[in-house]
ZASE-141591 format. One record per residue (C-alpha): residue number from 1; chain; residue in one letter; x, y, z. Coordinates in steps of 0.02 Angstrom, whole numbers. Each point is the difference from the previous one (the first is absolute). Layout:
ZASE-141591
{NUM; "A"; "a"; {X; Y; Z}}
...
***
This chain:
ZASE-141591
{1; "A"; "x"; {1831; -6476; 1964}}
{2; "A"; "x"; {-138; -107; -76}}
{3; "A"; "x"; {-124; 67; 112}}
{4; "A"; "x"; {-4; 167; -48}}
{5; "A"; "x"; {-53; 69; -179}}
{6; "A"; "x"; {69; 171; 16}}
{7; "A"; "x"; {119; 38; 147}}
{8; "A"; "x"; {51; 132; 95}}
{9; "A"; "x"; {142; 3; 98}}
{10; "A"; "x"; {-38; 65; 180}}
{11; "A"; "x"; {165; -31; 106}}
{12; "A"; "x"; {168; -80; -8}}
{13; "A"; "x"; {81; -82; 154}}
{14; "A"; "x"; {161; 40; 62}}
{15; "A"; "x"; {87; -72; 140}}
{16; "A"; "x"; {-37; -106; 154}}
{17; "A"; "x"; {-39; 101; 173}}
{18; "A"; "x"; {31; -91; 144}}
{19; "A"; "x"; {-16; -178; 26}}
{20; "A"; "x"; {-170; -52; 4}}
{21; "A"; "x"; {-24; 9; -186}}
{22; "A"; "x"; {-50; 172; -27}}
{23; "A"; "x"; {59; 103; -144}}
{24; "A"; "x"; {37; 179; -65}}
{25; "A"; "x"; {-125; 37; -156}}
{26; "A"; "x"; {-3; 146; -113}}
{27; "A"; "x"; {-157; 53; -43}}
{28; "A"; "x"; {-64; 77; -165}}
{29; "A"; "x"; {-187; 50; 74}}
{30; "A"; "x"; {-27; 175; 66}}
{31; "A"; "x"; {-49; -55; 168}}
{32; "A"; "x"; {147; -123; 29}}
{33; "A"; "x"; {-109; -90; 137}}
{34; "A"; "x"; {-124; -23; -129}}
{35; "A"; "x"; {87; -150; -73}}
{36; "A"; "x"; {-98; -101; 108}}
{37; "A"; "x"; {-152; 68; -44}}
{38; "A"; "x"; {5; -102; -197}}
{39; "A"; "x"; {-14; -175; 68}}
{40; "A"; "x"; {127; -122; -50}}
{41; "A"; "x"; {171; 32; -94}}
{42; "A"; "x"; {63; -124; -140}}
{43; "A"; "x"; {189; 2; -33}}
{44; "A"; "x"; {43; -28; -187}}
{45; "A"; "x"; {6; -184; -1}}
{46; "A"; "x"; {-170; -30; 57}}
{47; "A"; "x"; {28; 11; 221}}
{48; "A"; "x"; {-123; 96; 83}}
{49; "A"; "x"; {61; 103; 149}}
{50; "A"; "x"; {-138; 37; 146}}
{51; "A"; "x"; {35; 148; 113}}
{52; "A"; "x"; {-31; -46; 192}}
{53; "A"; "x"; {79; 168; 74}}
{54; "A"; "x"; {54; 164; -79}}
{55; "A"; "x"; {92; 154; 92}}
{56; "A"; "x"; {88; 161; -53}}
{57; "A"; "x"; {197; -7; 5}}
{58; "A"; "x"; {61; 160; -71}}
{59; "A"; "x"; {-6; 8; -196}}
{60; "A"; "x"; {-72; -200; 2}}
{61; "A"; "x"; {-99; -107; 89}}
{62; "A"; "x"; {32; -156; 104}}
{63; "A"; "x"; {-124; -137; -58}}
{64; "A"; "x"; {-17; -183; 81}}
{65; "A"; "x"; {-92; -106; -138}}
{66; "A"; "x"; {-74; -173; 37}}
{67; "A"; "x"; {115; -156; 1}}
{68; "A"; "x"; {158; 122; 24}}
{69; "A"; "x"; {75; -28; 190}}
{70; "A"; "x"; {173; -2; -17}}
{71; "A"; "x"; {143; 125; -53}}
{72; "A"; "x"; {48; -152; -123}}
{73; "A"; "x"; {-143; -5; -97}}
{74; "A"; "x"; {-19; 192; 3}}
{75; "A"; "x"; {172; 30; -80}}
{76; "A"; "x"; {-50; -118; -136}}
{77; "A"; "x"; {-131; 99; -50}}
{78; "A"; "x"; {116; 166; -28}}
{79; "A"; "x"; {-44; 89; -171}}
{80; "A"; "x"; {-160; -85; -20}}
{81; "A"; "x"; {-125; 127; -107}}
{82; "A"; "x"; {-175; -31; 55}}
{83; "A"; "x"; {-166; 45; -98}}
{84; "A"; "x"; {-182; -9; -13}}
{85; "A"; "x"; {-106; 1; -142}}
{86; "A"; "x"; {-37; 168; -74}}
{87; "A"; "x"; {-214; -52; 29}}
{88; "A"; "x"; {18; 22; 184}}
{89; "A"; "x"; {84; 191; -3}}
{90; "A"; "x"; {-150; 122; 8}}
{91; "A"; "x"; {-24; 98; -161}}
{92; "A"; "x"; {-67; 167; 91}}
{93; "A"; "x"; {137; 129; -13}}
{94; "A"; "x"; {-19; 143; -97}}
{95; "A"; "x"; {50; 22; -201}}
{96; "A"; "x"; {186; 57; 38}}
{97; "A"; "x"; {29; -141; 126}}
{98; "A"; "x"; {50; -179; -70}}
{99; "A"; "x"; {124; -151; 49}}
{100; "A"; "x"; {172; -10; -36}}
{101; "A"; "x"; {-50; -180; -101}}
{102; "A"; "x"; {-109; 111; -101}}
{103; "A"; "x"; {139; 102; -80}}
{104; "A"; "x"; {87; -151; -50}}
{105; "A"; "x"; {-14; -36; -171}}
{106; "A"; "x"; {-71; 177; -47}}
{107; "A"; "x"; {69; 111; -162}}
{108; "A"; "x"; {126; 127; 38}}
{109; "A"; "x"; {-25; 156; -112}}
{110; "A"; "x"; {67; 164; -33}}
{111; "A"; "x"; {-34; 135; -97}}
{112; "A"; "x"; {43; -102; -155}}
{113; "A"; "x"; {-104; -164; 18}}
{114; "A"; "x"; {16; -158; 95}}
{115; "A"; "x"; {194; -13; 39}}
{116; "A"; "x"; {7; -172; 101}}
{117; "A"; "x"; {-96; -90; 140}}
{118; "A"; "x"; {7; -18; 205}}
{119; "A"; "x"; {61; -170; 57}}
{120; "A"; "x"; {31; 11; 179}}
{121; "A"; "x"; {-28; 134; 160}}
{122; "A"; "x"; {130; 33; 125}}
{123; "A"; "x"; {38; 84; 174}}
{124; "A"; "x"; {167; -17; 45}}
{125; "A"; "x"; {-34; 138; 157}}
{126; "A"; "x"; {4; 140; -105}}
{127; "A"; "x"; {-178; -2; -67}}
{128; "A"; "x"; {-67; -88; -157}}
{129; "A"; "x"; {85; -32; -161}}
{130; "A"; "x"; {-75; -78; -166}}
{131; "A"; "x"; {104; -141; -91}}
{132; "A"; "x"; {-11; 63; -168}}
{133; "A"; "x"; {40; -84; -168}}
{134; "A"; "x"; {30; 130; -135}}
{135; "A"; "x"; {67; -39; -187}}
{136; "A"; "x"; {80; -146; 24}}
{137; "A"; "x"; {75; 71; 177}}
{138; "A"; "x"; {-23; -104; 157}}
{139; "A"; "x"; {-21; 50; 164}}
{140; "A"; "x"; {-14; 196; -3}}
{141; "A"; "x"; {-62; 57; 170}}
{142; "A"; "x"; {-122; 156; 7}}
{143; "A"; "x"; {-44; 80; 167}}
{144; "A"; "x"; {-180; -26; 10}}
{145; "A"; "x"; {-34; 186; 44}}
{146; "A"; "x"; {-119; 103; -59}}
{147; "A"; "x"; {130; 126; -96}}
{148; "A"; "x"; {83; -157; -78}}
{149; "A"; "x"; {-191; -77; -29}}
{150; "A"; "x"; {-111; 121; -12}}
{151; "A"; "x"; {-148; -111; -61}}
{152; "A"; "x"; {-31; -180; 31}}
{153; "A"; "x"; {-179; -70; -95}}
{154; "A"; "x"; {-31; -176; 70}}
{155; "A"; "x"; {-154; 2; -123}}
{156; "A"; "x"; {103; 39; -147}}
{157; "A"; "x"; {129; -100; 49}}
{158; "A"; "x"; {149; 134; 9}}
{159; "A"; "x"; {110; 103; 91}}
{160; "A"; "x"; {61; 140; -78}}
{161; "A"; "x"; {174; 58; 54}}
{162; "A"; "x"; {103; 164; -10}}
{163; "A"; "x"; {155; -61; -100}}
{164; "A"; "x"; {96; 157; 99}}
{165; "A"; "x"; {-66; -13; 181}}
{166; "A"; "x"; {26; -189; -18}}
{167; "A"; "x"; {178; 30; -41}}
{168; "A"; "x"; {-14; -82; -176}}
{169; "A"; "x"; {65; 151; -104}}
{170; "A"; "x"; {164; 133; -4}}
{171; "A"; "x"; {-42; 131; 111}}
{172; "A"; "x"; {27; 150; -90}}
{173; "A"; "x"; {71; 133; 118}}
{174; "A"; "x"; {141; -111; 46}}
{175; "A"; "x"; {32; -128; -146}}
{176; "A"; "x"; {5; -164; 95}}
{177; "A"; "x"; {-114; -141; -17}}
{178; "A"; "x"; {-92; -54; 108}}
{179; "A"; "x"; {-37; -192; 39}}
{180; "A"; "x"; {104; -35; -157}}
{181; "A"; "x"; {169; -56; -27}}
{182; "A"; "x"; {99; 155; 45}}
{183; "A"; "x"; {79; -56; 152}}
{184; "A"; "x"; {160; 71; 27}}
{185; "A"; "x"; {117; -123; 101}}
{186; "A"; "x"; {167; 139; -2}}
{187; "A"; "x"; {-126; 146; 65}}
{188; "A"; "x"; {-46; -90; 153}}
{189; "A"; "x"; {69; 24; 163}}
{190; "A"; "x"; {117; -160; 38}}
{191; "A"; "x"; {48; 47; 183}}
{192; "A"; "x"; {170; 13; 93}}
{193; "A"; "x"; {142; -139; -59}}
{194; "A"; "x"; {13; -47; 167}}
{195; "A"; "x"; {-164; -56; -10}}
{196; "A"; "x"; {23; -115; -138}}
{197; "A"; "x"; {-64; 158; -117}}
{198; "A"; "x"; {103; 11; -158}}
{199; "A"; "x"; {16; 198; -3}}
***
C-alpha cells in the first residue's frame, strides 16, 4: 500500500456473484452504499480498485469495479482487504465517535495503570471485539461494549477496560474464571454415543 500514509480499511471482498464479474463485499462504513462515495480503493500491494456499480444484497453489497468482467477474475480477487487513506475520511463526528483504526495501538488500562495495548479490531457477527495484548499474553479478546469499556480517550491515547465485565478476572459469586484458563473439558456436554459423543 505505498500510496497511502495511514490506512483505513473500508471493506473486504468475498465471493464472486454471478458471472459478469461482480462480487459480494463486506463493508465496514455505516452507510454500506457509501463505499463508493471515497473514490478509489487500493488493495495492500499497491492495486487500486474503482467502483462502477454498487447495490444492496442483504448484509453486503454487490460491487462491479473497473477492469473486472468475468466470474474468473472476480474469484481471484476473494479476501482482498481494501482501504483508503485515513486524509480522505471526514473528521466531523462528535468527541465519543472515532474509527476502529484509531483504537489500534491505544493503552489498555485499568484501575491499576496501563496493563497492555490494542493491536487489532474485530466483528466476527457478534459485534466488536478488541485484540488485546496484556503481560506477555497474546490475543485476549474484549467485547468492545461499553460495560466491558467504559471509557475510550483517543486524545490520551487509552481505553480503559473493566477487568470483570471484560471477563478478565474470577467472578466472585460463582468462582470460575472468566476468559482464563479454566476450561473444563469433563464438565461439558459430549452428546449421545451414537453420535460419535463419548458419554
Amino acid at each position: 500500500m505505498s500510496k497511502l500514509e495511514n490506512p483505513v480499511q473500508m471493506a473486504v471482498i468475498g465471493a464472486a456473484h454471478g458471472i459478469k464479474g461482480e462480487l459480494r463485499v463486506k463493508t465496514f462504513t455505516g452507510d454500506p452504499l457509501a463505499l463508493a462515495d471515497y473514490g478509489p480503493l487500493y488493495a495492500k500491494d499497491g492495486r487500486a480498485f474503482h467502483i462502477n456499480d454498487i447495490r444492496p444484497a442483504g448484509t453486503v453489497v454487490v460491487v462491479r469495479f473497473k477492469g473486472i468482467g468475468d466470474r474468473n477474475a472476480a474469484e481471484a480477487l476473494a479476501g482482498t482487504e481494501l482501504f483508503v487513506d485515513r486524509s480522505v475520511l471526514p473528521d466531523d463526528g462528535e468527541e465519543d465517535e472515532f474509527y476502529h483504526a484509531d483504537l489500534i495501538g491505544l493503552d489498555v488500562r485499568d484501575d491499576t495503570g496501563v496493563i497492555g495495548k490494542v493491536v487489532a479490531v474485530h466483528n466476527f457477527g457478534g459485534g466488536d471485539i478488541l485484540d488485546v495484548t496484556l503481560a506477555g499474553r497474546k490475543g485476549v479478546l474484549i467485547p468492545f461494549t461499553q460495560a466491558a469499556v467504559p471509557h475510550v480517550s483517543i486524545a490520551d491515547g487509552f481505553v480503559e477496560i473493566n477487568p470483570m465485565a471484560a471477563g478478565l478476572v474470577e467472578d466472585e459469586e460463582d468462582g470460575t474464571a472468566l476468559g482464563r484458563s479454566g476450561f473444563d473439558p469433563k464438565g461439558r456436554p459430549r452428546g449421545p454415543k451414537d453420535a460419535g459423543g463419548n458419554r
